[in-house]
DOSE-457185 format. One record per residue (C-alpha): z, y, x. Coordinates in steps of 0.25 Angstrom, whole numbers, plus 5000, padded with zeros to 4 digits. Example, Ala and Ser with C-alpha at 12.3 -4.5 7.8 and 13.67 -1.06 7.14 Angstrom:
% DOSE-457185
503149825049;502949965055;
***
This chain:
% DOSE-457185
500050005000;499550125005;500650255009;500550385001;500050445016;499150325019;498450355004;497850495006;497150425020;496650305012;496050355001;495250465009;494850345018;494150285005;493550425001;492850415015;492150285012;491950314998;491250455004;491950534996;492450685003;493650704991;494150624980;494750664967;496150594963;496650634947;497950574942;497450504930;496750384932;495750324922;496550334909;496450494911;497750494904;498950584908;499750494917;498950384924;499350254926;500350224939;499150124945;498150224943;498850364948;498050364960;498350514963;499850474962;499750364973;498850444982;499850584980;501250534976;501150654966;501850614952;501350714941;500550684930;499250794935;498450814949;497150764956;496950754970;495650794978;495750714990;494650755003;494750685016;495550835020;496450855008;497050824997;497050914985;498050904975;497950964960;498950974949;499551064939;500651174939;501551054934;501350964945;501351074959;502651084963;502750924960;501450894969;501950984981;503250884980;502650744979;501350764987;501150765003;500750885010;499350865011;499050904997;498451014994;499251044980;498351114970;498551174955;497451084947;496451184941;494851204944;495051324954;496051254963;495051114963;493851224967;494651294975;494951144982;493651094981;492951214987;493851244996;493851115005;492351095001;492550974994;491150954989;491350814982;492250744975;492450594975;493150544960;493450424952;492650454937;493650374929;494750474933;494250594930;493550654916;492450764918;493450904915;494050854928;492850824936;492350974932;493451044939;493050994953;491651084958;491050974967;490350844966;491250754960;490950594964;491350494955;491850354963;491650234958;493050184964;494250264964;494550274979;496150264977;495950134970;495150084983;496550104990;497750114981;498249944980;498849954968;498849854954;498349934941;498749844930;498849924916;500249844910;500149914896;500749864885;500149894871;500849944858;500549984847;500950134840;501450084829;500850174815;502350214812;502250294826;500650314825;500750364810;499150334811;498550194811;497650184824;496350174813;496850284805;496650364818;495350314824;494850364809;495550484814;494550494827;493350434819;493450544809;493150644821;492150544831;491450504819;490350374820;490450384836;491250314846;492350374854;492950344868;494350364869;494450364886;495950434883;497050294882;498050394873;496950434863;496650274862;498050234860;498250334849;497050294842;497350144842;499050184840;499150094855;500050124866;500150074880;501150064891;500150084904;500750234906;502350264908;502450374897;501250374890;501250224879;499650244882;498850104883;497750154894;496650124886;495250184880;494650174867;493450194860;493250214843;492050174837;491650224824;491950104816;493550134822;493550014830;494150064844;494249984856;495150004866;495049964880;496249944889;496749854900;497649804893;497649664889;498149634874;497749564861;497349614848;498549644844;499249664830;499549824831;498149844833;497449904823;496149804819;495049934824;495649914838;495049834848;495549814862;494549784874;494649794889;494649924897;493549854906;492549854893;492649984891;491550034901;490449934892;490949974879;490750124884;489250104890;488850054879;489150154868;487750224864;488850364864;490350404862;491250494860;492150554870;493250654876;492650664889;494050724892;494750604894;493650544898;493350504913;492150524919;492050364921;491750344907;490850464903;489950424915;489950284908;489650314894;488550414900;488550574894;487450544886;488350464875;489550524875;489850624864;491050724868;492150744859;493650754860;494550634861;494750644844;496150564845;496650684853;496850794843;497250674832;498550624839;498850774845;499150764829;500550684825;500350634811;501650644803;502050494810;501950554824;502750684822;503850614814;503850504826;503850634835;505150674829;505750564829;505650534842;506150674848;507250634840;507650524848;507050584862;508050704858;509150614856;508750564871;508650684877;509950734871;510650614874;510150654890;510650794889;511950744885;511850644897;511550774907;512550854902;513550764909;512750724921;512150834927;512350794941;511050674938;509950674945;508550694938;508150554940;509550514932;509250614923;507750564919;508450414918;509450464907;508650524898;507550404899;508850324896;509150404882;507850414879;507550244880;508950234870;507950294860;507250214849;505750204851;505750254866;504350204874;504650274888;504550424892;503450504889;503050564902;503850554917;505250644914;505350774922;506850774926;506850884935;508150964941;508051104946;506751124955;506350994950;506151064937;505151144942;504151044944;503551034932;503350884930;504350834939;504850694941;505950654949;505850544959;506950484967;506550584978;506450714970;507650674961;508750804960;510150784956;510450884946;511351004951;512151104943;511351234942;510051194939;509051154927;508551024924;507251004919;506850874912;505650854903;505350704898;504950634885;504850494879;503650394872;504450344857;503650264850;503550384838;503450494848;503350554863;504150664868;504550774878;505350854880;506050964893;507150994894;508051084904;509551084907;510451164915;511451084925;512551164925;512451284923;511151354923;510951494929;510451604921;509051604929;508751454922;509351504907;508451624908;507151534913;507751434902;507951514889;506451574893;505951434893;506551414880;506051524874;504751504877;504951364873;505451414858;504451534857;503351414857;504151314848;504351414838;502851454838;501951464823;500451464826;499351464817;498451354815;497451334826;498451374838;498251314853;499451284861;498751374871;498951494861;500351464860;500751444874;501051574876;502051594867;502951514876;502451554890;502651684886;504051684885;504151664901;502751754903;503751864900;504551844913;503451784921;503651654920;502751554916;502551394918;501351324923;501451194912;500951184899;501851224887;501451104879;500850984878;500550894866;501150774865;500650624859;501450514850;502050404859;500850444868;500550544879;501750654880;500550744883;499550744873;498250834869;497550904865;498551004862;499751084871;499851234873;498851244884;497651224876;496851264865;496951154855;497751204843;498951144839;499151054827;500050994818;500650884823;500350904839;501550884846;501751004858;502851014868;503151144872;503851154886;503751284892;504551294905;504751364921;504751324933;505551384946;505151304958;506251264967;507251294955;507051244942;506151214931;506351244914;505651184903;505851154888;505051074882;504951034866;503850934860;503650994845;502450964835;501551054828;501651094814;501151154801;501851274797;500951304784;499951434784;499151394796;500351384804;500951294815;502051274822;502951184832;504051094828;505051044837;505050884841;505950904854;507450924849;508350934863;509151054865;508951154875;509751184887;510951294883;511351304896;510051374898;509551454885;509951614885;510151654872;509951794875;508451784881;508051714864;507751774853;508051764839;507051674836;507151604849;508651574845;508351524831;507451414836;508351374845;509351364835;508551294825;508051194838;509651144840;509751124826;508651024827;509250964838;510650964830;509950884819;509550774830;510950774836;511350754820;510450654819;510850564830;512250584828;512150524811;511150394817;512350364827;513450384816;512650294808;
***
């Protein structure tokens, strides 16, 4: 087994008998999902670099290194001196590209869709063999267990919603290269990512609503699956593709592997119709939402308890101790995403995760930072919250109280029918803008259904208008490097207000940190949320209290 050291030499050894002057790594592998599986993160055993967003550029002279706001500070920690650390973004590629001359640029086509391949200006060569593979030893095998999502969760049958899709594709075929939107559609899930319950997978949905799903998997026919679904090999998919006459497509999450396959001339463009359709909860989903923040705030408020009379723990402790609360909880699957338990400058680092190495003993003074989430079988949450050990000082209750007020201003938002998330921003930013503060993260994602914690199309950086039913978390926050990090993050749901009008309701019901909040710097308005917010968190308490009486 090679040495992180030996790896960088190895693989540019390959690159020379292969011809090519630069290669380009990506974190996902072929499933173009969020997270990739452990046996195909070929960027993370090259690197050593553990966030969730960066690509690598490798020449025999450098190595260029691009991720986001979120992941700078975390990449100048875990990677070796001889990266050249970039923000991800098309100037700083061309800046990169032009600047060393790099004329061509080797890459594997099942990696990459063509949005990606059109941010590097050069000649981009497709490889017919992944170079890392050449030299990474290293077993693949895809260990998934199947399940179904049962309709009490679902609150759709899997053919009530490729009717759904039919009703927008119409009499044409449609590929589904994206494993989440497959398992929605076929009410499936899978075990072949730690926090995601996604079976790696593709689909596609013929007129008739037969759909064919190809896996690695091995299994049966078995009884949950409904009698439209056919399973078939991942291998067959490349014949069943050739030899469609034309299809439908998201060439979005799709790689440039398949489009080359199918061939332009069949494919017909259109957005992944499942997409928008469980961005959408149906009555079933939101009250499965409900409940289940129910039980992850009796968790989490079981672990601030917990903290309140240990706060000489460490953040590795800490992370053990909620799982713990959270796994005593009926219809727990497993976290929804890698828990950021952060302690002081730790909390900077926007998507931290402590390792035996970076692992802080909490020390009287400072914040603690800890944003993590779980996979119920009715529901998936998340949720940040930020607590004072010991007592705080009154630089972190002002940064505080402004993080909560931007957090309340958005909560408490009523916006007309057809509003982005990107119009909306603002109203929370704004609140820090005023003293010259600002973060580099999103304010809000949208969140799936025991699926992906992050979830299209909607969040409050785009331009997608928001709809009954999408579920938004809002986590404004700020970030003192070397000192301390701040956020507060809700998941709540959209809806109806009558008249044209929308709003926000809350799922997340944990209380904020006391210690922190001054009640001078809110307003009126600000105050009465926050009033009416602890008296839904009372009501919980209430209710938790009457089930153990009885």
């Amino acid at each position: 087994m090679l040495k992180m050291e030996e790896r960088l030499i190895a693989l540019r050894s390959v690159m020379r008998k292969l011809g090519l002057k630069a290669f380009l790594i990506p974190i996902n592998d072929e499933f173009l999902l969020e997270y990739p599986l452990a046996s195909n993160n070929r960027l993370a055993w090259l690197t050593g670099f553990t966030g969730s967003f960066a690509m690598v550029i490798v020449t025999q002279e450098k190595v260029y290194f691009f991720t986001d706001s979120r992941y700078l500070i975390q990449a100048k920690n875990e990677l070796h001196e001889h990266y050249t650390i970039l923000d991800a973004g098309h100037t700083s590629i061309l800046l990169a590209i032009r600047g060393d001359n790099i004329e061509e640029i080797g890459y594997d086509p099942k990696l990459l869709t063509e949005e990606t391949l059109k941010l590097f200006p050069c000649t981009m060569i497709p490889v017919n063999e992944n170079p890392i593979d050449l030299i990474w030893e290293r077993d693949t095998p895809i260990k998934s267990e199947v399940r179904s999502h049962d309709i009490r969760y679902a609150g759709l049958s899997s053919k009530e919603k490729c009717s759904a899709v039919l009703d927008a594709i119409g009499q044409n075929r449609y590929f589904f290269s994206n494993s989440e939107s497959v398992c929605w559609l076929a009410n499936i899930r899978g075990s072949d990512l730690d926090c995601i319950p996604v079976l790696c997978c593709r689909g596609i949905l013929y007129p008739n609503g037969l759909l064919k799903v190809f896996t690695h998997c091995k299994f049966e026919k078995s009884p949950f699956l409904e009698a439209h679904i056919e399973i078939l090999s991942l291998d067959d998919l490349e014949i069943y593709l050739a030899s469609l006459d034309s299809v439908l497509l998201d060439e979005r999450n799709t790689s440039v592997y398949y489009l080359s396959l199918i061939g332009e001339e069949k494919i017909i463009h259109m957005t992944d119709p499942s997409v928008l359709l469980r961005a959408c909860k149906n009555d079933t989903e939101i009250n499965g939402a409900i409940s289940a923040h129910k039980r992850d705030a009796i968790a989490f408020m079981g672990f601030l308890d917990w903290l309140k009379n240990n706060q000489d723990t460490s953040e590795i402790e800490a992370e053990k101790v909620l799982l713990k609360f959270r796994k005593e909880q009926d219809l727990f699957y497993s976290a929804s995403f890698p828990t950021i338990s952060a302690f002081g400058a730790n909390g900077a680092i926007v998507h931290y995760h402590a390792t035996e190495k970076s692992n802080l003993n909490f020390e009287s003074g400072n914040l603690y930072l800890c944003d993590s989430g779980a996979q119920y079988l009715d529901g998936t949450t998340d949720i940040t919250r930020t607590i004072a050990i010991g007592k705080p000082t009154e630089e972190q209750c002002f940064h505080y109280t402004l993080v909560l007020k931007a957090h309340i201003s958005l909560a408490m938002v009523i916006f007309p029918v057809g509003t982005t998330g990107k119009q909306l921003d603002a109203i929370a930013r704004s609140k820090l803008w005023k003293y010259k503060l600002d973060y580099g993260h999103s304010t809000g994602h949208g969140v799936g259904s025991f699926l992906n914690v992050h979830e299209g199309p909607h969040s409050f950086g785009n331009n997608v208008p928001l709809q009954p039913g999408m579920i938004i978390s809002n986590e404004p926050g700020l970030y003192f490097e070397g000192k301390y990090g701040i956020r507060i993050e809700n998941l709540m749901y959209v809806t109806g207000l009558g008249d044209g009008f929308l709003g926000f309701r809350q799922l997340t019901l944990v209380p904020f940190e006391e210690k922190l909040i001054l009640s001078n710097m809110l307003s009126n308005e600000e105050s009465a949320w926050l009033e009416e917010y602890s008296d839904s968190i009372k009501a919980v308490r209430s209710d938790i209290f009457s089930s153990a009486i009885n």
